[in-house]
C-alpha positions in Angstrom: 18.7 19.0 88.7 20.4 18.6 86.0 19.2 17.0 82.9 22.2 15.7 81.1 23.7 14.4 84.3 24.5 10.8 83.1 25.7 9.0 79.8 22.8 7.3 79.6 20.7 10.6 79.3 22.8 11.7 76.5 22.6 8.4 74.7 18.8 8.8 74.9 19.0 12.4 73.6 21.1 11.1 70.7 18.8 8.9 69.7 15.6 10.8 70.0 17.2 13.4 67.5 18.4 10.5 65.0 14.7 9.7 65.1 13.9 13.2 64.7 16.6 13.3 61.9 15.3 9.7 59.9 11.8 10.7 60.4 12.2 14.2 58.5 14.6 12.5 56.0 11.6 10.2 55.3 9.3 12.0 55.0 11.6 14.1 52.7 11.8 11.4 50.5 8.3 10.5 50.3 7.1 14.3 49.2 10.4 14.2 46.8 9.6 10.4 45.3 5.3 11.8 45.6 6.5 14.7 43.2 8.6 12.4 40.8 5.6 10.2 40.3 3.7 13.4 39.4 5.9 14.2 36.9 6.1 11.0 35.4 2.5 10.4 35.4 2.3 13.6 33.5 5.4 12.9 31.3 3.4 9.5 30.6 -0.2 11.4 30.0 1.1 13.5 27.7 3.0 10.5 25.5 -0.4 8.8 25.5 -1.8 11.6 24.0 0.8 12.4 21.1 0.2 8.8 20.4 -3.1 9.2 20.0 -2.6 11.8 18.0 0.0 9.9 15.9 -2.3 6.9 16.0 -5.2 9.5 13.9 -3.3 10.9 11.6 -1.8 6.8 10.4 -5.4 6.2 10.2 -6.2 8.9 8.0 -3.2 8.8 6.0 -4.6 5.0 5.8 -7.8 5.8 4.5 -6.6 8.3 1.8 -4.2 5.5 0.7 -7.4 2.6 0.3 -9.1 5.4 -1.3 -6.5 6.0 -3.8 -5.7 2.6 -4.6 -9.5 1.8 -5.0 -9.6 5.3 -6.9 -6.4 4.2 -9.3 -8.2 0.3 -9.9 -11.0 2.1 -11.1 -8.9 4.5 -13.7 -7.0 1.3 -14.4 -10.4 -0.5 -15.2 -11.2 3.2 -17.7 -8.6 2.8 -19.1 -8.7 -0.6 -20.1 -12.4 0.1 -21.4 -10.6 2.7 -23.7 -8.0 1.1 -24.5 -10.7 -2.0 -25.7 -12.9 0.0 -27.0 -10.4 1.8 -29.3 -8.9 -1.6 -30.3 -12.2 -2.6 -31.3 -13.1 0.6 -33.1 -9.7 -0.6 -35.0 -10.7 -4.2 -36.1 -13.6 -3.0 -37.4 -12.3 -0.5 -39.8 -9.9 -3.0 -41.2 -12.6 -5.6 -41.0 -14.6 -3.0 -43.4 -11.5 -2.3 -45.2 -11.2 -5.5 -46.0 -14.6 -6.7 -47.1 -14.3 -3.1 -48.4 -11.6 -4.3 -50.7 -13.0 -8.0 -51.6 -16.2 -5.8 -52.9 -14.3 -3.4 -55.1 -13.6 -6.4 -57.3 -16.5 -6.9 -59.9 -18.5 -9.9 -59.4 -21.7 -10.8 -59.6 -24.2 -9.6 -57.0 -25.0 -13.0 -55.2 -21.1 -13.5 -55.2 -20.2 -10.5 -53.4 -23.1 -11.0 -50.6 -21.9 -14.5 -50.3 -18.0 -13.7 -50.2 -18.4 -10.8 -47.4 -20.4 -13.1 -45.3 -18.0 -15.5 -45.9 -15.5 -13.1 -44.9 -17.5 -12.0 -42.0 -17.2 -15.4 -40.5 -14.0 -16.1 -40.9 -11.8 -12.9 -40.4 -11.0 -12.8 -36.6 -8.2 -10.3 -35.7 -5.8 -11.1 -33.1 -3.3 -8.6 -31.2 -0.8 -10.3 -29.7 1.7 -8.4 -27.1 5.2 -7.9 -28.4 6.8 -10.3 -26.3 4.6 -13.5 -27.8 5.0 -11.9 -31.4 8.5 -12.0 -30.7 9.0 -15.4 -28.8 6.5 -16.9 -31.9 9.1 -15.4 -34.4 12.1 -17.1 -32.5 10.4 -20.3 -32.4 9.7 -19.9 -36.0 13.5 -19.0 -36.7 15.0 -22.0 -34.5 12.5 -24.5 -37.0 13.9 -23.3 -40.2 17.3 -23.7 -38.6 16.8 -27.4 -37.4 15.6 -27.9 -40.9 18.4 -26.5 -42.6 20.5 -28.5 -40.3 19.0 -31.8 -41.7 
């Protein structure tokens, strides 16, 4: 007995090794495409953590820049408290230069207590940035022109 005795036998034993073949290539590729997706599941855990990591250190850079603006409004805010509360130290010493100087002049008693309140009430000092001293000085100029123009 022979066991490749006819054509069809041998067309039978073909095929049984091109299913033994496609099987083994198949399940090739699934343990091959099984490890890929492994690796890119890793590849993908380990993004996901670097941007976690990137996503805490925004948010602390984020919080050290709120608390350093909120830090620099509140300098600003000393500072203008100075800056006031020099200017104000200012007015006053000319304020009391001034009724200084309208009390060096000899005059009766009731006089002088009548002038420096007088004084008092109407002396208001005024700073004015440079700009609006400027643009005031302009519009001055430009009305003494259009008058020597007519």
């Amino acid at each position: 007995m022979e066991i490749f005795s006819t054509s069809h036998d041998l067309v039978n034993l073909a095929l049984v090794i091109g299913i033994i073949a496609l099987s083994a290539a198949m399940v090739y590729f699934f343990i091959t495409a099984a490890g890929f997706i492994r690796e890119m599941r890793k590849t993908i855990d380990e993004f996901n953590r670097q941007l976690a990591v990137v996503s805490q250190i925004t948010d602390s850079i984020k919080s050290k820049l709120s608390f350093m603006f909120s830090y620099w409004s509140v300098l600003g805010k000393l500072v203008d408290k100075t800056i006031n509360l020099f200017q104000n130290k200012i007015f006053k010493k000319a304020k009391n230069k001034i009724s200084h100087f309208s009390s060096a002049k000899k005059h009766e008693p009731g006089e002088e207590d009548a002038e420096r309140n007088d004084l008092d009430s109407h002396i208001e000092i005024k700073v004015e940035p440079k700009s609006k001293v400027k643009s005031k000085a302009k519009a001055k100029a430009k009305k003494s022109k259009i008058k020597k123009d007519i």
